[in-house]
RODO-2510 file (C-alpha; in nm, 4 decimals, decimal comma):
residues 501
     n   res          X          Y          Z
     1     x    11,3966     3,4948    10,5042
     2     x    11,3393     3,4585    10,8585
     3     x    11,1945     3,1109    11,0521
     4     x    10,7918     3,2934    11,1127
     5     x    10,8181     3,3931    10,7151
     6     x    10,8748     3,0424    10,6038
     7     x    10,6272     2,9491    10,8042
     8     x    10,3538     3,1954    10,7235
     9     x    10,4217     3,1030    10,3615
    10     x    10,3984     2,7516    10,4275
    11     x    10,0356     2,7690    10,5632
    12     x     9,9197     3,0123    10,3266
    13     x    10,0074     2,7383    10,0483
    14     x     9,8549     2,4646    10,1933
    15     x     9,5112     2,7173    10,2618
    16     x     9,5179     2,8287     9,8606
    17     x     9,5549     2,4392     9,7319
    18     x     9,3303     2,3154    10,0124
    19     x     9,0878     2,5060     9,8592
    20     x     9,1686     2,5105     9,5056
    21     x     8,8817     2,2827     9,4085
    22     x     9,0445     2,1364     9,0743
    23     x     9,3670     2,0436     9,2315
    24     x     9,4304     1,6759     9,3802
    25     x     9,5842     1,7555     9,7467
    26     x     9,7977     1,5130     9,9272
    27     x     9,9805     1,5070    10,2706
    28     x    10,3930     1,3488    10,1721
    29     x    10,6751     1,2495    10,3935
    30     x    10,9408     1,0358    10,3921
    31     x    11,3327     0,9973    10,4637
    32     x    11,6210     1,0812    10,2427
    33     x    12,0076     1,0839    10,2667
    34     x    12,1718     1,4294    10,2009
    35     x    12,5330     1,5099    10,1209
    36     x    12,7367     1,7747     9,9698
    37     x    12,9307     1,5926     9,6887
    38     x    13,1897     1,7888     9,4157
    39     x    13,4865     1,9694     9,4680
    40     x    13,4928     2,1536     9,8124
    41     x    13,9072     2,0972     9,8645
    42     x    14,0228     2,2748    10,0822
    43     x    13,7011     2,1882    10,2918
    44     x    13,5065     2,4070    10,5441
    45     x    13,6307     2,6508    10,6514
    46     x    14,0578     2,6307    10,6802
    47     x    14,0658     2,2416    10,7114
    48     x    14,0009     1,9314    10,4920
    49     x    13,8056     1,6582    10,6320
    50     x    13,6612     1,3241    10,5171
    51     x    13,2805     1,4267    10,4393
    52     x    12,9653     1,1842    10,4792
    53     x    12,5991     1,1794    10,4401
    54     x    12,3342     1,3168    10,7162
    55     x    11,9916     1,1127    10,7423
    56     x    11,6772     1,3504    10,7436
    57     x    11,3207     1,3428    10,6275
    58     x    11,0852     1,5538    10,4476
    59     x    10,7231     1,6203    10,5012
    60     x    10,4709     1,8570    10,3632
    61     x    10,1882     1,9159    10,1405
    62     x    10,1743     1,8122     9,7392
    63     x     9,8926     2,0355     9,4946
    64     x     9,8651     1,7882     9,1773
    65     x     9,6325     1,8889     8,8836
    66     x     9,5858     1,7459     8,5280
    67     x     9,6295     1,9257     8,2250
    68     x     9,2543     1,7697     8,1278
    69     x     9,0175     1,5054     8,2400
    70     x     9,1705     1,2527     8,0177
    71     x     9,5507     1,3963     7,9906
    72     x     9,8261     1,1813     8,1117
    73     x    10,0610     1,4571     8,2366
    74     x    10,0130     1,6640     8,5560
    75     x    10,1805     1,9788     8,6927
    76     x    10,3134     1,9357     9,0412
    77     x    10,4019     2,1756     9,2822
    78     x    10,4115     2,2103     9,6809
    79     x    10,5842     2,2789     9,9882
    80     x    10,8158     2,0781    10,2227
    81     x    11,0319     2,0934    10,5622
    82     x    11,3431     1,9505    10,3950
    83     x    11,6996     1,8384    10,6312
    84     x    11,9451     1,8991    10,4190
    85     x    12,3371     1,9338    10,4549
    86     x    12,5952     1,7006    10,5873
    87     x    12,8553     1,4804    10,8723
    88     x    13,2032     1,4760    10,8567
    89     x    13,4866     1,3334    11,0791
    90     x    13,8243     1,3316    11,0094
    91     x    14,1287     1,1043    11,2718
    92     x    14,4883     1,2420    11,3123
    93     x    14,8243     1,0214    11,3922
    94     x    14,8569     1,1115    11,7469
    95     x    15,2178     1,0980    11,7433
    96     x    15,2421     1,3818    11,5100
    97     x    14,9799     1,5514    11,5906
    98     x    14,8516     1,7113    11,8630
    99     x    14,4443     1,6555    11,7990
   100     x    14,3199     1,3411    11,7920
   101     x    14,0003     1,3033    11,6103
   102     x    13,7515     1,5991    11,4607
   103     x    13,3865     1,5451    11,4019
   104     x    13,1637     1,8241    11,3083
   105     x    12,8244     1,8562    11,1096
   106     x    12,6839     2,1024    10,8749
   107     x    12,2436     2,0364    10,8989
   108     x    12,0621     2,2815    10,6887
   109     x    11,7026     2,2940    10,7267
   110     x    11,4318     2,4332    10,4268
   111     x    11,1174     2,4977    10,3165
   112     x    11,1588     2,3672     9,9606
   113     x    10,9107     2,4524     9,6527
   114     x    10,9014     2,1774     9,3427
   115     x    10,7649     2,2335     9,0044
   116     x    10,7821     1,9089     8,8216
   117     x    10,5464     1,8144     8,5330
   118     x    10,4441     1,4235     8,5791
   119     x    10,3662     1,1309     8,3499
   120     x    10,1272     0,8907     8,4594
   121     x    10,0663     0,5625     8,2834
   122     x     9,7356     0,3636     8,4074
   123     x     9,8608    -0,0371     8,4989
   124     x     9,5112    -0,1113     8,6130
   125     x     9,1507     0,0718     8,7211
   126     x     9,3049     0,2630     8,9818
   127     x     9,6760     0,1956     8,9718
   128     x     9,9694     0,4064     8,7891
   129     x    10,3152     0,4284     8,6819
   130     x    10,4658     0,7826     8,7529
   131     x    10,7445     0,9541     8,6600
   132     x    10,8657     1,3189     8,6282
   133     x    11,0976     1,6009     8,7428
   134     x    11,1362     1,9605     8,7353
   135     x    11,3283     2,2872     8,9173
   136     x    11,2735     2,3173     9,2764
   137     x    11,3468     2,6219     9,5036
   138     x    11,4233     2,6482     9,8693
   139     x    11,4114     2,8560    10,1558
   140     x    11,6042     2,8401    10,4418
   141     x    11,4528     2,7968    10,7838
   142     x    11,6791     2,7317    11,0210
   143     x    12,0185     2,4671    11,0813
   144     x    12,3223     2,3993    11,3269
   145     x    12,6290     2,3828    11,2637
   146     x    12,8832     2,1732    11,5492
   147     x    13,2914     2,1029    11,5641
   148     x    13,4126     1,9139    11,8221
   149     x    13,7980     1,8757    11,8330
   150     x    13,9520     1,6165    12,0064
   151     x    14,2754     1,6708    12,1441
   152     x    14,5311     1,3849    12,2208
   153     x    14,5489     1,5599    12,6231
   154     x    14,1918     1,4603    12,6537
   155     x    14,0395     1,7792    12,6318
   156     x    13,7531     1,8872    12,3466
   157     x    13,6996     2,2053    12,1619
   158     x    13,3406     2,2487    12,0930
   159     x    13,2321     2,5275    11,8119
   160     x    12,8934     2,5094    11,7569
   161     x    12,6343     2,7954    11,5843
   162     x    12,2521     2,7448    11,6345
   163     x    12,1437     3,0458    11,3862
   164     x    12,2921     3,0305    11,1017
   165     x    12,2966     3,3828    10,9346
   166     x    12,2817     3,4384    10,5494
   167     x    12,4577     3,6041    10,2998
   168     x    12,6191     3,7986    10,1900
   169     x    12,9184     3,7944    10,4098
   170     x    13,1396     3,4978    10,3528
   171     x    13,1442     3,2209    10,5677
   172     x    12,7684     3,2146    10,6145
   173     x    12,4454     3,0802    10,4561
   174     x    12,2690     3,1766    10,1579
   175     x    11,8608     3,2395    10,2206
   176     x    11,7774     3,0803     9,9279
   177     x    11,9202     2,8132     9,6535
   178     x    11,7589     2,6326     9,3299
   179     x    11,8267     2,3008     9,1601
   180     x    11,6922     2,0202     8,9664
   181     x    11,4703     1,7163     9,1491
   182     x    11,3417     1,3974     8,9260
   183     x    11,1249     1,0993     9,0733
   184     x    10,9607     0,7924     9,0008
   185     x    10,7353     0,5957     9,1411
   186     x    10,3375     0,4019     9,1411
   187     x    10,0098     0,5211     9,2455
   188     x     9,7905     0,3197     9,3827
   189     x     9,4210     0,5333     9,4156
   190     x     9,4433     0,7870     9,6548
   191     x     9,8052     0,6628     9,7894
   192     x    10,1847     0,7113     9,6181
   193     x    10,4949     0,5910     9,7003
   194     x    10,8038     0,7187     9,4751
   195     x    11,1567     0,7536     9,4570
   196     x    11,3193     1,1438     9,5048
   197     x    11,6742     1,2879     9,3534
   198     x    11,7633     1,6464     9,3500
   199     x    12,0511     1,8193     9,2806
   200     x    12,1524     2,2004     9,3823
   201     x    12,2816     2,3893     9,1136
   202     x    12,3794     2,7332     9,3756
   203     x    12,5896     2,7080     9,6938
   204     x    12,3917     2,7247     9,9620
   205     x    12,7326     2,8288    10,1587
   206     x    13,0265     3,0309    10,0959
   207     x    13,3246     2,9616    10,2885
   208     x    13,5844     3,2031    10,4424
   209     x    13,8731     3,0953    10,2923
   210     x    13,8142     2,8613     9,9515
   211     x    13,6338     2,8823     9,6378
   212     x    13,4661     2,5542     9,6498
   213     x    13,1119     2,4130     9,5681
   214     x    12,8630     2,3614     9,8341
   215     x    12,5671     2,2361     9,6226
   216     x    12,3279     2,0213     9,8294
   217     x    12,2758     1,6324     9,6671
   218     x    11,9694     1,4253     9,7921
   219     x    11,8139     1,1068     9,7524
   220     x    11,5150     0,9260     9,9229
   221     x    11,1502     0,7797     9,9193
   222     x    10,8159     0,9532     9,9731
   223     x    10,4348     0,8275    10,0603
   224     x    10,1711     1,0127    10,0798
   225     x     9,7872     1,0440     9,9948
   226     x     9,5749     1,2955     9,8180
   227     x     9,2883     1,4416    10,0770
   228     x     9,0659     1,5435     9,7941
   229     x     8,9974     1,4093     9,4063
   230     x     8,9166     1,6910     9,1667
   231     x     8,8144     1,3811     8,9177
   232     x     8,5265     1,3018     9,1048
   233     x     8,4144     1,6589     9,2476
   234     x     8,4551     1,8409     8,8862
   235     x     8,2021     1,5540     8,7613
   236     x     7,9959     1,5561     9,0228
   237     x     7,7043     1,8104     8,9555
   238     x     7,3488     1,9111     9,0852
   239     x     7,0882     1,6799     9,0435
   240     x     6,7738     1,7249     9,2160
   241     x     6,6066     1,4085     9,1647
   242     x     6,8693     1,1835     9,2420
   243     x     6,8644     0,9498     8,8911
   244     x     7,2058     0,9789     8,7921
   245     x     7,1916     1,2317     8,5289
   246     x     7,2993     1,6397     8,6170
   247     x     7,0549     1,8772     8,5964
   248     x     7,1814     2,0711     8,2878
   249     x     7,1519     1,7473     8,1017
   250     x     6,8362     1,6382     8,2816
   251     x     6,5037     1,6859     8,0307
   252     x     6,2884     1,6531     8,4156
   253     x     6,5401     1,7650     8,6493
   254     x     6,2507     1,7182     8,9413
   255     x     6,1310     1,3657     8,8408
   256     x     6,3408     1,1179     8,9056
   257     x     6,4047     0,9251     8,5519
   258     x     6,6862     0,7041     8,3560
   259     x     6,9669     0,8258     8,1552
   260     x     6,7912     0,6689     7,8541
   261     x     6,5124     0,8793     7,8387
   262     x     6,7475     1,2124     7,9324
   263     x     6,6131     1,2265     8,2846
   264     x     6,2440     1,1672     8,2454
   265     x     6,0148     0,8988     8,3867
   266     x     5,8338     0,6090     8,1821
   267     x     5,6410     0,4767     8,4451
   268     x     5,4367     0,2422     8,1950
   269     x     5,7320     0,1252     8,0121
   270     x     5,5232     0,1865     7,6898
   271     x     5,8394     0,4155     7,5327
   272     x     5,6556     0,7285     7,6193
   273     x     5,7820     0,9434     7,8581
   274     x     5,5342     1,0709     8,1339
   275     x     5,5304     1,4388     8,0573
   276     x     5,4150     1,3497     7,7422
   277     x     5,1857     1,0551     7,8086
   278     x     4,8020     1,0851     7,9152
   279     x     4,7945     0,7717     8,0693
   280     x     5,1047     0,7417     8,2098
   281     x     4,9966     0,4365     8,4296
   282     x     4,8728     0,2013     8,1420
   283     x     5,1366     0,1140     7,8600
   284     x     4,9998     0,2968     7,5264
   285     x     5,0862     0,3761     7,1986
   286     x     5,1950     0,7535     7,0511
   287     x     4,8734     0,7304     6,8278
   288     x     4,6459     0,7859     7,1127
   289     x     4,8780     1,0063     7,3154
   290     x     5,0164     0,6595     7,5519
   291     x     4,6634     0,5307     7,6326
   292     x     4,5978     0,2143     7,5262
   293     x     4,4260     0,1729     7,1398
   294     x     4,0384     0,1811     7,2475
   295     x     3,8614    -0,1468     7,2314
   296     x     3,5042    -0,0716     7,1123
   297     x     3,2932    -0,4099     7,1044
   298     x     3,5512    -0,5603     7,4788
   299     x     3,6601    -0,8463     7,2472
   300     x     4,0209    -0,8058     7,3212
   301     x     4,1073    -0,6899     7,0156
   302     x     4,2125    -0,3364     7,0441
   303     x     4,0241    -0,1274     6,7420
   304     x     4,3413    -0,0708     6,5417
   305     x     4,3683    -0,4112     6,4752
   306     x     3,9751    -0,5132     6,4736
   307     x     3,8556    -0,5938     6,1594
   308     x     3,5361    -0,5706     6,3097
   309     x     3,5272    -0,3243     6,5716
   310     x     3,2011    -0,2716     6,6657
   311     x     3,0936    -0,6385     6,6722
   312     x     3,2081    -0,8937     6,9473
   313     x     3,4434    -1,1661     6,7657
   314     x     3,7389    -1,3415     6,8610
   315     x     4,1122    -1,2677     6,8941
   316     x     4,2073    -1,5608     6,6625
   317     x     3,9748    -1,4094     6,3788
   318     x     4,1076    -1,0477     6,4326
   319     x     3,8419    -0,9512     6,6088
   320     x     3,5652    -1,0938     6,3900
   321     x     3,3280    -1,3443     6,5008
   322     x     3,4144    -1,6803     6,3576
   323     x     3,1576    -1,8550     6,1257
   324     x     3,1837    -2,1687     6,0186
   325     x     2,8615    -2,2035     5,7978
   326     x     2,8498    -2,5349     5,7431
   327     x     2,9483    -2,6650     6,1245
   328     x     3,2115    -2,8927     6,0741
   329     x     3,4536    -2,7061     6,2989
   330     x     3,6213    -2,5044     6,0145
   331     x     3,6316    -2,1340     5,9983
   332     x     3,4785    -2,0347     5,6680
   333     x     3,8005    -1,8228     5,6783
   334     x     3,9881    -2,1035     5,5999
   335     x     3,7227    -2,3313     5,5212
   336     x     3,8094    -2,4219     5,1450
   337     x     3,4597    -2,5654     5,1339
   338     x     3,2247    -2,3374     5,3557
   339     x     2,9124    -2,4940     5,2244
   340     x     2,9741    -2,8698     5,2454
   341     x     3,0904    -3,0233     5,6176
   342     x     3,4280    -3,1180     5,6168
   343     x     3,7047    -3,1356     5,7792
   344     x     4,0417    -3,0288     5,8801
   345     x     4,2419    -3,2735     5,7226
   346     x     4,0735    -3,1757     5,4247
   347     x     4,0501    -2,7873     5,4372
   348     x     3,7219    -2,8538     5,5348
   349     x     3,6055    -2,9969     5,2409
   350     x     3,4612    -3,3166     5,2638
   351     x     3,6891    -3,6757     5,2350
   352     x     3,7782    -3,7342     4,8696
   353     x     3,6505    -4,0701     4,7380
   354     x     3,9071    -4,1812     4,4962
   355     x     3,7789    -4,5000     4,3746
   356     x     3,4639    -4,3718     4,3120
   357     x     3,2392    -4,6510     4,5377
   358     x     3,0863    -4,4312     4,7869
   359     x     3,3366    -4,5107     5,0495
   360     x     3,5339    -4,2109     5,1436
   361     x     3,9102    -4,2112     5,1546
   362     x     3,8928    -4,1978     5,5062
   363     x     3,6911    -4,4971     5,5680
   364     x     3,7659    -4,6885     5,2667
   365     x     3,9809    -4,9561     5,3211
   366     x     4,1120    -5,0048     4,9476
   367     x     4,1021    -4,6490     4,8410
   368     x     4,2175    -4,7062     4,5090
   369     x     4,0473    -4,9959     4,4326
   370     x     3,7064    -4,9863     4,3531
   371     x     3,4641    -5,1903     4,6230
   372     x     3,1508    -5,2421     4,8441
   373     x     3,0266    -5,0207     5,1206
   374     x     2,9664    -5,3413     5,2772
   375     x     3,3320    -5,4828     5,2285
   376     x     3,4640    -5,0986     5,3664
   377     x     3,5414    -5,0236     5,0241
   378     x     3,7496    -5,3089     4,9171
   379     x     3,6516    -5,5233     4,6191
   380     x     3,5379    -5,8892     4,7682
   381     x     3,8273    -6,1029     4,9251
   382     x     4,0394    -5,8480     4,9630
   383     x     3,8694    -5,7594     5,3052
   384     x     4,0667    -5,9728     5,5409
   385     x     4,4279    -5,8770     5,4007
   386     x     4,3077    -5,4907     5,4628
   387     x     4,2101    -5,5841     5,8293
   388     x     4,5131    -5,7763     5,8944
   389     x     4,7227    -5,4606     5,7972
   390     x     4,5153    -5,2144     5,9695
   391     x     4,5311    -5,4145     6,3157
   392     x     4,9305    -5,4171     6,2893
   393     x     4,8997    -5,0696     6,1564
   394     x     4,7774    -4,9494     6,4857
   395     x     5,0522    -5,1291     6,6939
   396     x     5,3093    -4,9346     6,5569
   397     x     5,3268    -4,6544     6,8196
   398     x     5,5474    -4,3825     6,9397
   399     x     5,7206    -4,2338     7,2294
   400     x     5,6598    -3,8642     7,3628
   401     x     5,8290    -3,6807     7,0986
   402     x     6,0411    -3,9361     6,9000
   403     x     5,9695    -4,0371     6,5868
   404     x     6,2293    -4,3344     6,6557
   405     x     6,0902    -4,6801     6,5621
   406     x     6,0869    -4,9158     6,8851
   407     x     6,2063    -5,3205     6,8670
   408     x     5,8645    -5,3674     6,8915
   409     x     5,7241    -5,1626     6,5986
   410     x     6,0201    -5,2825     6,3659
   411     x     5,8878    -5,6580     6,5047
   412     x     5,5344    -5,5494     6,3631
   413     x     5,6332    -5,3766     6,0335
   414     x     5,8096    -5,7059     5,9229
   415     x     5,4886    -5,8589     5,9626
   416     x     5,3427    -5,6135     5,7076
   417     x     5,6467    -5,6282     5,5010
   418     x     5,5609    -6,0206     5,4225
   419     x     5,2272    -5,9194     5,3225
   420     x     5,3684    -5,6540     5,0453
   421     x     5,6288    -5,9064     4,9540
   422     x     5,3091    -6,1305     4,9174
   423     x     5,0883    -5,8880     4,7481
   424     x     5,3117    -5,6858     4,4655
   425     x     4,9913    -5,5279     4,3318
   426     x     4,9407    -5,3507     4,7090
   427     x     5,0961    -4,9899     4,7301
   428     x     5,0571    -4,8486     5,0678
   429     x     4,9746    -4,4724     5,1935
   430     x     5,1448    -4,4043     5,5708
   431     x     5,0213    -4,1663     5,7648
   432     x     5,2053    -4,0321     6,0204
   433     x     5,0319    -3,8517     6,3761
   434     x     5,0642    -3,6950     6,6837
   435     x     4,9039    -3,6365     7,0153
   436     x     4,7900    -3,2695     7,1264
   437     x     4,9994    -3,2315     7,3741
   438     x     5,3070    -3,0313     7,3591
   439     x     5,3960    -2,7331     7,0995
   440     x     5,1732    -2,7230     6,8356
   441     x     5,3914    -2,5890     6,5866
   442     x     5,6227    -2,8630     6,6341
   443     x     5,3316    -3,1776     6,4934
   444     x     5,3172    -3,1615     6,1701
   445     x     5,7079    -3,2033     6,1555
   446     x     5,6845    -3,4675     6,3979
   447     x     5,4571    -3,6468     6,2646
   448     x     5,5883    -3,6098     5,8608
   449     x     5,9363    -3,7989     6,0825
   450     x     5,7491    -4,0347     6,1763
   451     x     5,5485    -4,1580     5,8400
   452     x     5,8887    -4,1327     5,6688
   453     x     6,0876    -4,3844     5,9829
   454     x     5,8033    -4,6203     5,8518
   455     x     5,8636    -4,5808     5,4720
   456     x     6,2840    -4,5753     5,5370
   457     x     6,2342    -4,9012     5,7285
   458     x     5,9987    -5,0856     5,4600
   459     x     6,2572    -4,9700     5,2337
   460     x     6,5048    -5,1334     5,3970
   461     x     6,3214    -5,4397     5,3949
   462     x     6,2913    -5,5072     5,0283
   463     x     6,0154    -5,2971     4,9438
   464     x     6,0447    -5,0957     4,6636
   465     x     6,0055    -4,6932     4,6871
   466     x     5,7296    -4,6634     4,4585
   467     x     5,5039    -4,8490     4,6275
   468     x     5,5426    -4,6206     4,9153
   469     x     5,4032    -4,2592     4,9882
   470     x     5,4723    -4,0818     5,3610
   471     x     5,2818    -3,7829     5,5004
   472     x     5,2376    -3,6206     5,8379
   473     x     4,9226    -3,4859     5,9659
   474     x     4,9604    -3,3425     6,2731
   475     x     4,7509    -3,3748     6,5553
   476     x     4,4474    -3,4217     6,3054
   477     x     4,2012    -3,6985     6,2913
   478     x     4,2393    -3,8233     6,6960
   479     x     4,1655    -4,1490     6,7874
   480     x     4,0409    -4,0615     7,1256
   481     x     3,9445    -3,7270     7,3654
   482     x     4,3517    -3,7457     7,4651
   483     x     4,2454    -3,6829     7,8385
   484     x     4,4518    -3,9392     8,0007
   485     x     4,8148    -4,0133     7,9200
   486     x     4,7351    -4,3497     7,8052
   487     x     4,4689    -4,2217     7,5440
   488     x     4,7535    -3,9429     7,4439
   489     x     5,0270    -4,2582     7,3649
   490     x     4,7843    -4,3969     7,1327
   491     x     4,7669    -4,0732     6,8723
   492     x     5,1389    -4,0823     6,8207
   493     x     5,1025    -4,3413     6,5505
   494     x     5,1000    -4,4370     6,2032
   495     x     4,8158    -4,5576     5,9330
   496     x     4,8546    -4,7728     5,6689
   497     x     4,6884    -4,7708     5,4122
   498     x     4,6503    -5,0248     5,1278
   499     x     4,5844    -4,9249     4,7535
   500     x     4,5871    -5,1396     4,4510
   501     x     4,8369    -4,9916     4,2141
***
């Protein structure tokens, strides 16, 4: 095959794999060291000689494709301008001989053809371990070969041949030769570096006058980088609206959408997609097509939930208008007495009157013992003790969400604790409270803590249990409007109350 064949075929490869849309293509070069190793006794031609290695380089093209999207091997191929061949010098004793030295080189130049099936092994997102080999076939393109004889006189012989001619005559070149080629190496992305063997297994010469092996031996490094990635191209497919999601798997492919509703827009965000929404500006809900639930009476409440659609009430009655028949502040909802004022401490039923003396709980100072209206419930002499506890009571205060007992509060509970120790017949109720402010769902724990940090501490002082009961009420029964911070501090508090047991 002649130099403008090679060629030809050379260019048409790199034009089919160029555009070969599921290959990976990559530009390679890189230098190598090439000798002709084995038995070649008794040398080129009529002469044996001392053979070495000639330096060259390869460059070409590389086609790469994957036996699937996920597979870990690849299939190979490509073409190359490869040196190949070899250097050889051989020095005479000059007192036996009449030649001196002789120095000569053998370069033989190809366009060489791999086929090797790779293993890649991912080390990282875009890096790989790679390893393979295959057959490989060559064609030659062109080579020199040069002797230069040194004579002891002085004088040099020079043979040289600039076109080497092929087969099948002895003592020329073969066309063509085959052999075996392995490498290993890393990708990193788009660029590779690896390390290249090959062996010949024909003779790419035959000599005049020997039966020896001329089978070509090489071994060097390679870069190069791929100039297109099938991965991305064979994934990448229409899509008209630009939302990430191809066409052929795109339920709108003209409205640009997410890949969670298949392509289509929610503009509303109420979970149903536009082409199938009425309103699709207002969040909805499916039973009305995704328009909002129709709100009849403008309360708020839309009808599906109104219990009373067509009359004006209040979100915090579902809808309904609140009535509180009696007035005191108590929906009759909840209002476990809706015909007699209350209040919310009590349900709204009105405060209990234990002792029977016409003194409510509330108000009655002894509310187990029966007294006069005039003595706030307590029977007579009894009065001042109830006072005295009631005015320490209400020193016993509270930080801003603690239901820790200060120095100062334990310093006023002892004073209470000499009056029980004083008074065994006295049992006492403690009401715990807090302020408005803050999470309302969080009071009546806080203020159940703080009743029972009283009764632990009364405890603690020599009281006995049973004389003791703890309960939290919230942010009921305020002493104050809680406007100021000041007036706030003083609802996170206790009660005490005295009973006669």
């Amino acid at each position: 095959m002649n130099r403008l064949a090679s060629l030809t075929l050379f260019i048409s490869f790199c034009s089919i794999n160029t555009a070969n849309a599921q290959l990976k293509v990559a530009i390679e070069g890189g230098a190598h060291i090439a000798s002709v190793p084995g038995n070649q006794s008794p040398g080129w031609d009529t002469i044996s000689y001392r053979y070495g290695t000639r330096t060259g380089y390869h460059v070409g093209i590389l086609a790469d494709i994957a036996f699937s999207r996920t597979s870990k091997f690849h299939l190979q191929s490509g073409m190359n301008f490869s040196n190949k061949g070899r250097k050889f010098s051989a020095v005479y004793d000059t007192a036996t001989s009449s030649i001196a030295k002789v120095e000569a080189l053998q370069y033989v130049n190809y366009m060489e053809m791999p086929l090797n099936l790779v293993f890649k092994m991912k080390i990282g997102n875009k890096s790989s371990i790679i390893i393979g080999g295959g057959p490989y076939a060559a064609f030659l393109y062109g080579g020199r070969e040069r002797k230069e004889t040194y004579n002891t006189g002085g004088s040099v012989d020079i043979v040289e041949n600039k076109d080497l001619k092929v087969a099948p005559t002895k003592n020329l070149y073969s066309n063509f030769e085959y052999g075996v080629n392995g490498l290993f190496g890393f990708e990193f992305g788009r660029v590779f570096l690896t390390a290249n063997y090959s062996r010949g297994l024909s003779d790419f010469y035959t000599p005049a006058n020997s039966q020896a092996e001329f089978r070509h031996e090489v071994m060097g490094g390679t870069i190069g980088i791929f100039l297109t990635n099938p991965a991305k191209k064979s994934t990448k497919q229409k899509d008209t609206d630009k939302d990430g999601l191809p066409d052929r798997d795109d339920d709108c492919p003209t409205k640009k959408g997410d890949m969670a509703n298949k392509g289509c827009p929610d503009r509303d965000g109420d979970g149903i997609l536009d082409k199938d929404d009425k309103c699709p500006e207002f969040p909805g809900v499916i039973k009305h097509n995704g328009c909002p639930a129709p709100d009849s009476d403008r309360d708020g409440v839309d009808d599906d939930f109104d219990k009373c659609p067509q009359i004006k009430g209040s979100p915090k009655n579902n809808g309904c208008p609140i009535v509180d028949a009696d007035k005191d502040g108590v929906n009759d909802s909840e209002d476990k007495c809706p015909n007699q004022a209350g209040s919310k401490k009590y349900g709204g039923c009105p405060a209990p009157d234990t002792d029977k003396d016409g003194v409510n709980d509330d108000d009655d100072k002894c509310p187990s013992a029966k007294g006069t209206r005039a003595n706030n419930g307590c029977p007579v002499g009894k009065s001042e003790l109830i006072r005295k506890t009631e005015n320490l009571a209400r020193r016993v205060q509270f930080n801003y969400r603690s239901s820790s007992l200060t120095s100062k509060s334990k310093a006023v509970l002892d004073e209470v604790v000499k009056i029980l120790h004083a008074n065994p017949e006295l049992s006492v109720f403690i009401e715990g409270y807090a302020s408005s402010d803050g999470n309302p769902a969080n009071h009546m724990k806080l203020s159940q803590a703080r009743a029972e940090a009283v009764r632990e501490y009364l405890e603690t002082r020599g009281i006995d249990a049973s004389r003791l009961t703890a309960e939290g009420f919230g942010d009921a029964n305020p002493l104050n409007s809680q406007r100021t911070e000041f007036l706030r501090a003083r609802n996170r508090r206790v009660e005490l109350k005295l009973t006669y047991r």
